[in-house]
N, C-alpha and C positions, 0 to 999 in steps of 0.2 A: 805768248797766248794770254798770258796772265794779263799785261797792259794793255790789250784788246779789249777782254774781259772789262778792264775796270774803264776804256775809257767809252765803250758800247754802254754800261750803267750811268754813267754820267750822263751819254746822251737820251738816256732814255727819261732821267730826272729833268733836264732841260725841258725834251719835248714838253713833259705836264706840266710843267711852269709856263714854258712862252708860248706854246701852238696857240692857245686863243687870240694871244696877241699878233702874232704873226698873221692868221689868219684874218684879223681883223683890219691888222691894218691895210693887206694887201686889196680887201673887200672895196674899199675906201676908194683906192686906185682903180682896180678894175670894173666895179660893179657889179662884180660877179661872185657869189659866194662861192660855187661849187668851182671856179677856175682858180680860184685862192684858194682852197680848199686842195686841191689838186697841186697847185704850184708848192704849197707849203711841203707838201710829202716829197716833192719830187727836192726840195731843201733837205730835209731829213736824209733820202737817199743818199745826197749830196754828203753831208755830214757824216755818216757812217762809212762811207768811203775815203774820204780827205781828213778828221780827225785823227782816228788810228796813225797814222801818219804822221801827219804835220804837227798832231795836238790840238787842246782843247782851244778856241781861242778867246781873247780877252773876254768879249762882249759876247756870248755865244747868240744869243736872243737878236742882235742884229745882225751877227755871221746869218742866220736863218731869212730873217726877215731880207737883208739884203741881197741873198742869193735868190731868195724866193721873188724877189721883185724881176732881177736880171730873167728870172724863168719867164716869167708872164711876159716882160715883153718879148719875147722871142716867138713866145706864141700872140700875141696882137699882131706880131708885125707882118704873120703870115693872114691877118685879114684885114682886107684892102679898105673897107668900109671904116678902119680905125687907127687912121693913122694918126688922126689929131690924139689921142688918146699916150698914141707910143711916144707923141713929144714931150707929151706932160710929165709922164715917168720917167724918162728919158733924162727930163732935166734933174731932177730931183736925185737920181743916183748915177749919173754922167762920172763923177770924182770918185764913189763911192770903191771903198774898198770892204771886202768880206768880214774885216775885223771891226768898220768904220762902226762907231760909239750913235751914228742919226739913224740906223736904221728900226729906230721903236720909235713911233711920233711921240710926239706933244699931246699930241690930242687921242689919244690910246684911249682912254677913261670914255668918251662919245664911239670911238669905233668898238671896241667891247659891247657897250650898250646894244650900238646897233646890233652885233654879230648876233645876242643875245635873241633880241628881239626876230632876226629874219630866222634862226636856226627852229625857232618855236610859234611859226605864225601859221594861223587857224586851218591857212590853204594846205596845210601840209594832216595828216592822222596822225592819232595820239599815236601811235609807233614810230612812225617816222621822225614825228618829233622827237623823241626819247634819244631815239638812235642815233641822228642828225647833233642833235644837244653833248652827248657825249662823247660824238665825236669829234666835231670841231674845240667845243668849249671845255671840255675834261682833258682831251687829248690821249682816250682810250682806245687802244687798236681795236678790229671789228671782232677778234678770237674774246677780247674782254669784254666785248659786250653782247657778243653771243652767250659765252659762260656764263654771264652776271641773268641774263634774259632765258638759259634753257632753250636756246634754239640754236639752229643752226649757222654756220658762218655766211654760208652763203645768204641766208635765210635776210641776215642784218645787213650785208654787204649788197643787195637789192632794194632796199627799204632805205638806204644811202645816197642808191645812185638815184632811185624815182624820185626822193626828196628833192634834191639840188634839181635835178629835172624839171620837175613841177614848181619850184621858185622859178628857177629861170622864164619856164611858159607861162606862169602866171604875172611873169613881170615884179614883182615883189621888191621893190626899191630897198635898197641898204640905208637904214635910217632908222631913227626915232619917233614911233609916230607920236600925233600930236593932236590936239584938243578929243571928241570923243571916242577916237578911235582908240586913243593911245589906255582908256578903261578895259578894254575887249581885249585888246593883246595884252596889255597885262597879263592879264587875269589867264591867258593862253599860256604866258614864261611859269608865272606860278602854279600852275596844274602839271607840267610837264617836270619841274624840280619837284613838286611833292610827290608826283609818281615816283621818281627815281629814287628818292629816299622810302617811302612805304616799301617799296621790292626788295631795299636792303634791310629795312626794319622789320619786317615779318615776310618773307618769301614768300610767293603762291607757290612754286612748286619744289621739287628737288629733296634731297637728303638734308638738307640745312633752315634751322630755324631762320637766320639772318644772314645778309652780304653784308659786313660792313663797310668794305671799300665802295658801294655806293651809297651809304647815311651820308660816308665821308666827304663823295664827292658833289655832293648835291647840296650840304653843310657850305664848303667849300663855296661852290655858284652862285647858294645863297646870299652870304655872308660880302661875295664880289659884288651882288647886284646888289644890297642893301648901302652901299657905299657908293655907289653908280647912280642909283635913286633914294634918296635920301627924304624927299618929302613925299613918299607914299607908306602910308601907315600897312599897306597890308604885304608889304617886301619884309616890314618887319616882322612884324603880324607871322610870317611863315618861317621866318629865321629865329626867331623867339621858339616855335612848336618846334621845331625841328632841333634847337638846344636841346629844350629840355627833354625832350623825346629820346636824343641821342646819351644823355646822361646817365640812360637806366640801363646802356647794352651791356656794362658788365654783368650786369644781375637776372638778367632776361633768360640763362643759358644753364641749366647744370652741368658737375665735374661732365657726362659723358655729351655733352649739347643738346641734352634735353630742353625743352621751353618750360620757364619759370614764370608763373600770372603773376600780375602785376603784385597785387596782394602780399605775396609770400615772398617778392624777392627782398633777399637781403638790402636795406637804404645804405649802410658802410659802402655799398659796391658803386652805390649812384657816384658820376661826378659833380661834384657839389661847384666846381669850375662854374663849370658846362651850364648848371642850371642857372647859376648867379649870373652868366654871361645872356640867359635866355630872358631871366627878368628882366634885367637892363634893355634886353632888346624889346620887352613888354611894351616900358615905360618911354622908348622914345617912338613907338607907333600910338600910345596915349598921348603924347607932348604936343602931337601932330590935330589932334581934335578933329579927328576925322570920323564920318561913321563907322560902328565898325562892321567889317569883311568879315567872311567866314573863317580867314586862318586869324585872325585878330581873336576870334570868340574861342579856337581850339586852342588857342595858347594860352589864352585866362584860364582855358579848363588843365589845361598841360600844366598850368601853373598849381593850379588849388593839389596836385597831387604832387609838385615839385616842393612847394614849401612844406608840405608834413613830414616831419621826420619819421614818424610811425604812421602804418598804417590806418589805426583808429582814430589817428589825428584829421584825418582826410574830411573837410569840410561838405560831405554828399547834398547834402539841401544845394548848395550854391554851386554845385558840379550839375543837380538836378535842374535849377533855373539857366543854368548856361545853353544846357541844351536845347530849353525851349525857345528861347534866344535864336540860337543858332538856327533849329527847326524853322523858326520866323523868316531868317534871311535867306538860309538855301534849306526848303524844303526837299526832304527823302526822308525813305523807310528806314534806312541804315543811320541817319542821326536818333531818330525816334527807337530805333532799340539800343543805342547808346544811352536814351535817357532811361529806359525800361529799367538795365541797369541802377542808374543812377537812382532813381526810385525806390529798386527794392532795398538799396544800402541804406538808403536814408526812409523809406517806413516801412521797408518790409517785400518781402517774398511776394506777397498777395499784390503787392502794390504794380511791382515790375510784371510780374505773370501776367497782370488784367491785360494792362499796354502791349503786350508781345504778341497775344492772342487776339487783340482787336487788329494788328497790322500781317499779322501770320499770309494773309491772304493777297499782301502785295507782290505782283508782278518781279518787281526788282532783287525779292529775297530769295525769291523761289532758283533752290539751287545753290545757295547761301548758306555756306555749314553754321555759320557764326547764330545763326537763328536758331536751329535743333540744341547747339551747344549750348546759348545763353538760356533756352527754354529749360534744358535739363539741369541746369545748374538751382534755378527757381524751384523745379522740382524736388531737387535733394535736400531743399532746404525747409521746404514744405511735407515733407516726410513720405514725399510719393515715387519712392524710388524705381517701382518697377517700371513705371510711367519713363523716370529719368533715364534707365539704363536703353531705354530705344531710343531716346532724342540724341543722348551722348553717341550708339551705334550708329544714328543717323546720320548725325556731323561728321562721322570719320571715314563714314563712306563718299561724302562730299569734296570733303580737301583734297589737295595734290600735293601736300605739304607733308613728308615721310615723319617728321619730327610732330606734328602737329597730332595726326592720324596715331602716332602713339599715345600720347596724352589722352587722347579723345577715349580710348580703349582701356585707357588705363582705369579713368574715370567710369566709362560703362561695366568693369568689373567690379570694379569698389560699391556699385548699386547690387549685386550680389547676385 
C-alpha cells in the first residue's frame, strides 16, 4: 500500500510538470485541443494503472506523451475522413516505445505557446478560459479548481467541456497568432493569468483571505510565457506585478488568518527574492522600449511599494502620477479610486475624499465594497467617524469574503 501511495504521488508531481506539454504536443498532431486534452488523461489513466506495477519509467513525460499519441490514433483511425492524418503520426511513433526519450518534441517551446494562446482565446468567457487554462496548462483536476473558484464540480467540469466545444465549432487553429491579431489575444492570456492570480491574492469569496496555490500557479504560467515570448514588454509587465505582489503573502495574513493592510504588514515578512526577481522583470519590459500596457504601469506602482523598506518610505506622489497614467491607458472607476487613495497619502484625506465622491456615482462601483470601505477610511481620518462607521457597515455587507467582512466590522466598531 505504502509503494502505491508513493508511486500515485509521483505520478501526480509529473502530471503538473508535463500535462501542458503533453498536451501541447499532441495539439500539434491532431489539431484538436479538446481530443489532446482527452487523450492525455486517458495517458494518466494509463499510468496509474501500469506504474504501480511495472514502475516509474525513465522518461515519464514521454511514457505520457507517447501513450497518449498511440491513444489518438486509435481514435483517428475510426474516422474515415482522416486517414492521411493517422499516417503522419503513425510514422513518427511506428518504433516508439513507452519509455522512448522523442516523445516531448523539439519544438515544445512553439506548442506550449500555442496551447497557451487557444486555452485563452476571446471565443471562449472569462470562465471558461480560467477553467480551460488551468486545466490543460496547470494540470489542476476539476475538484481543484472547483475548490479554488467556490463552485461546483460539476459546475467547472461543464464550462470544460463547452470550452473545447466552442474551439472546436469555432474552428480556432492551434497556433500563434500573428501580426494584429496576435495584440488582442494577448492581451486575452494576460487577463485570464491575472485573474487567476487576483482569486488567490485576495479571494472574492469563502472563509479565506487568499488561495496561494493559485498566486503560485499563475506566477508559474506567467513566468513560462515570459520565456516563450520574450519581446513583449507587457508578458513582463505582468510577471514583474505578480512578483512582487506575491512577495507580501507572508505578511498579508494574521496568527489567526486575519487580513493584514498593506500599511501595517510586517516588510521582514516580504520576500525580498521575489521582489528583486519582479524588478529585474521591471527592467527587461523597459529594455524592450515599448509603450507601456497597463500591467507595465501596475508593476512600476507594485514597485515604488516594493522598494520601501518602511511604510513611510513609500514614494505616494509618484504612486499618485502612476495612476493617472494608468487612468490614461485603461480608463475605469476602479483605477481612479486607487489614485483617490494615492492622493489622500500624499496631500491628505480631503484630497482622496473629493475624487471618491466625484466618481461615487459610477455604474461599475455600485455594489463595490472596496468604495464604502476606502470612503470610510478618508472619513476616520477626517474626524467624521460616525459618517465612517456606516461606510465601513456598508462595505461588509458587500463582500463575500468571511475574512474580509470581519475586518470591515472590526473597523465600524473602532468608530464607536
Amino acid at each position: 500500500m505504502g509503494a502505491t501511495t508513493s508511486v500515485h504521488r509521483t505520478i501526480d508531481a509529473v502530471w503538473r510538470m508535463e500535462s501542458a506539454k503533453v498536451i501541447a504536443a499532441l495539439a500539434r498532431y491532431t489539431r484538436d485541443v479538446g481530443l489532446a486534452e482527452e487523450m492525455a488523461q486517458d495517458a494518466l489513466v494509463a499510468a496509474l494503472e501500469q506504474w504501480p506495477a511495472e514502475g516509474v519509467p525513465r522518461n515519464p513525460g514521454a511514457w505520457l506523451t507517447t501513450t497518449a499519441k498511440r491513444r489518438a490514433i486509435d481514435q483517428i483511425r475510426r474516422r474515415e475522413n482522416l486517414h492521411r492524418k493517422v499516417e503522419e503520426i503513425g510514422r513518427e511513433v511506428k518504433e516508439a516505445t513507452p519509455d522512448a526519450g522523442e516523445g516531448v518534441d523539439d519544438e515544445i517551446g512553439d506548442d506550449l505557446l500555442s496551447l497557451i494562446f487557444t486555452a485563452c482565446h476571446p471565443v471562449l468567457g472569462t470562465e471558461a478560459r480560467v477553467a480551460l487554462t488551468l486545466k490543460m496548462l496547470g494540470g489542476l483536476k476539476t475538484e481543484e479548481i472547483a475548490r479554488a473558484f467556490l463552485v461546483s464540480e460539476s459546475t467547472v467540469a461543464q464550462r470544460i467541456v463547452r470550452a473545447k466545444k466552442a474551439l472546436a465549432e469555432a474552428g480556432v487553429p492551434f497556433e500563434v497568432p500573428e501580426g494584429p491579431e496576435l495584440a488582442t489575444r494577448l492581451a486575452s492570456v494576460l487577463e485570464v493569468l491575472y485573474l487567476i492570480f487576483n482569486e488567490g491574492y485576495s479571494a472574492t469569496g469563502g472563509d479565506h483571505w487568499m488561495r496561494p496555490e493559485l498566486c503560485a500557479e499563475a506566477l508559474r504560467l506567467g513566468r513560462v510565457l515570459a520565456e516563450l515570448a520574450p519581446k513583449e514588454a507587457e508578458v513582463h509587465g505582468l510577471v514583474a506585478l505578480m512578483e512582487i505582489q506575491a512577495s507580501r503573502s507572508r505578511a498579508r495574513t494574521g496568527p489567526g488568518g486575519e487580513p493584514v493592510l498593506l500599511l501595517e504588514q510586517d516588510r521582514g515578512k516580504w520576500d525580498w527574492l521575489l521582489i528583486g526577481r519582479g524588478l529585474k522583470a521591471l527592467e527587461r519590459a523597459e529594455a524592450l522600449h515599448q509603450p507601456p500596457g497597463p500591467y507595465y504601469v501596475q508593476a512600476a506602482l507594485a514597485a515604488c511599494h516594493g522598494r520601501a523598506r518602511r511604510a513611510e518610505d513609500t514614494d505616494w506622489q509618484r504612486i499618485a502620477a502612476l495612476y493617472q497614467v494608468l487612468g490614461r491607458i485603461s480608463p475605469s472607476p476602479i483605477v481612479e479610486l486607487n489614485r483617490a487613495v494615492a492622493l489622500s497619502m500624499a496631500f491628505g484625506p480631503a484630497a482622496g475624499l473629493a475624487l471618491v465622491d466625484e466618481i461615487a456615482g459610477e455604474k461599475a462601483l455600485q455594489g463595490y465594497h472596496l468604495l464604502p470601505s476606502v470612503r470610510g477610511d478618508f472619513l476616520v481620518k477626517l474626524g467624521r467617524t460616525k459618517e465612517a462607521k456606516a461606510e465601513f457597515e456598508k462595505a461588509a455587507a458587500l463582500t463575500r469574503n468571511e475574512r474580509e467582512k470581519v475586518l470591515l466590522l472590526d473597523r465600524a466598531a473602532a468608530c464607536g
